[in-house]
C-alpha positions in Angstrom: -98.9 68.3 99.8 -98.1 64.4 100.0 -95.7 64.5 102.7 -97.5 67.4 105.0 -98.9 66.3 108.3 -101.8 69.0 108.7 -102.7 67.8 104.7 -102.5 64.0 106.5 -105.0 64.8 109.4 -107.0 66.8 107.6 -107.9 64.6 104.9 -108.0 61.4 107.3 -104.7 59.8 106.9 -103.7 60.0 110.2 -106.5 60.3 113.0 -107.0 62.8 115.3 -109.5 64.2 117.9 -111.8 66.3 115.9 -113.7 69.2 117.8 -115.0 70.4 114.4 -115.1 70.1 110.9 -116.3 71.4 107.7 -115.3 71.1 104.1 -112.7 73.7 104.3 -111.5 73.7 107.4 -110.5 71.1 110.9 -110.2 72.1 114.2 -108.2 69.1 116.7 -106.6 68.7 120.0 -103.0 69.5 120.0 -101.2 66.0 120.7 -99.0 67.8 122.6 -101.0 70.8 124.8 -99.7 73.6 126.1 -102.5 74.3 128.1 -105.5 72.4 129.3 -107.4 73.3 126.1 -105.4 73.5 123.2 -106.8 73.1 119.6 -105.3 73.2 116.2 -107.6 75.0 113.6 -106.1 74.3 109.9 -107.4 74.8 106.7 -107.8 71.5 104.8 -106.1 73.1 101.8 -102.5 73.3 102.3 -100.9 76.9 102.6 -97.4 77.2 104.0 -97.9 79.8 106.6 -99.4 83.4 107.3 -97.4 84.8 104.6 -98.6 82.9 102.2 -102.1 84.2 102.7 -103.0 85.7 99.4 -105.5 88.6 98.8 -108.5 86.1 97.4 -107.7 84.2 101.3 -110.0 86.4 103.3 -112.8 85.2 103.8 -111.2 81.5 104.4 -108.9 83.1 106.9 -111.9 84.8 108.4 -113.7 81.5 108.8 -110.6 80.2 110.0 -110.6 83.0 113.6 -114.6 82.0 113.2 -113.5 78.5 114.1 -111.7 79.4 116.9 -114.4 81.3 118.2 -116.9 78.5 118.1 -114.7 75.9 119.6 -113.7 78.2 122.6 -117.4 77.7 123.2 -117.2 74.0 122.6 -114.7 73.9 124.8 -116.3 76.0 127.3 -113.5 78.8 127.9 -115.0 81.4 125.6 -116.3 83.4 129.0 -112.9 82.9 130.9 -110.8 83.7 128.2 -108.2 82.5 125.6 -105.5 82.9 123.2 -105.4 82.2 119.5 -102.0 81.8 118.3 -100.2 82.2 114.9 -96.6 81.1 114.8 -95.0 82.5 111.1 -91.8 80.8 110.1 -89.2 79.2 112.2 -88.1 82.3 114.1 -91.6 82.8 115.0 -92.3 79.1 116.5 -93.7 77.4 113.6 -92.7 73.6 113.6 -95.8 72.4 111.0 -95.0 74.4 107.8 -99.7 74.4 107.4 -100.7 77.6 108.7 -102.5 76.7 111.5 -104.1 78.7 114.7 -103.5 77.3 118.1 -106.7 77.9 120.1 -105.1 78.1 124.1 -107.1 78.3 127.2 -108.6 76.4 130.4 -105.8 78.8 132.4 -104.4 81.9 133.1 -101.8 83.6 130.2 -99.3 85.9 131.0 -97.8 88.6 129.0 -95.7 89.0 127.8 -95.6 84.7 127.0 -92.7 83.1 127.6 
């Protein structure tokens, strides 16, 4: 999508810090962090949200929680812990309408969140 700003970053119209990258999917720090580490992981192709996951997306979403995983040890908070984050429509939190997966960590998460 044109006008999307995960399609923007993840193309390289608009910069970001990259942690990874592959020809399906970016992971980038969160201009706005909720937590000492937190990364974006996006799929370069544009999908609305969770729901719009269809039953051919699994192995992409797969790679997508593989990601995740591999930047936690980038990041180095795969020992200590994190959270991984989906936000599903705007009831749920989501602000970007590009399923993303917020990687959180670097301190200590309650539960329930707040």
């Amino acid at each position: 999508m044109s006008d999307c700003l995960f399609c923007k970053i993840g193309s390289g119209r608009i910069p970001a810090t990259v942690v990874m990258q592959d020809d399906d999917l970016m992971a980038f720090d969160d201009v706005n962090p909720q937590a000492s580490v937190h990364v974006l992981v996006i799929p370069k192709r544009h999908v609305t949200g969770l729901n719009d996951v269809g039953a051919g997306d699994h192995a992409w979403l797969g790679r997508l929680l593989e990601a995740a995983i591999q930047v936690a040890g980038k990041k180095g908070i795969a020992e200590s812990g994190y959270r991984v984050v989906v936000n599903q429509g705007r009831d749920g939190g989501q602000s970007v309408f590009h399923l993303h997966l917020h990687l959180l960590g670097g301190r200590h998460m309650a539960w329930p969140p707040g």
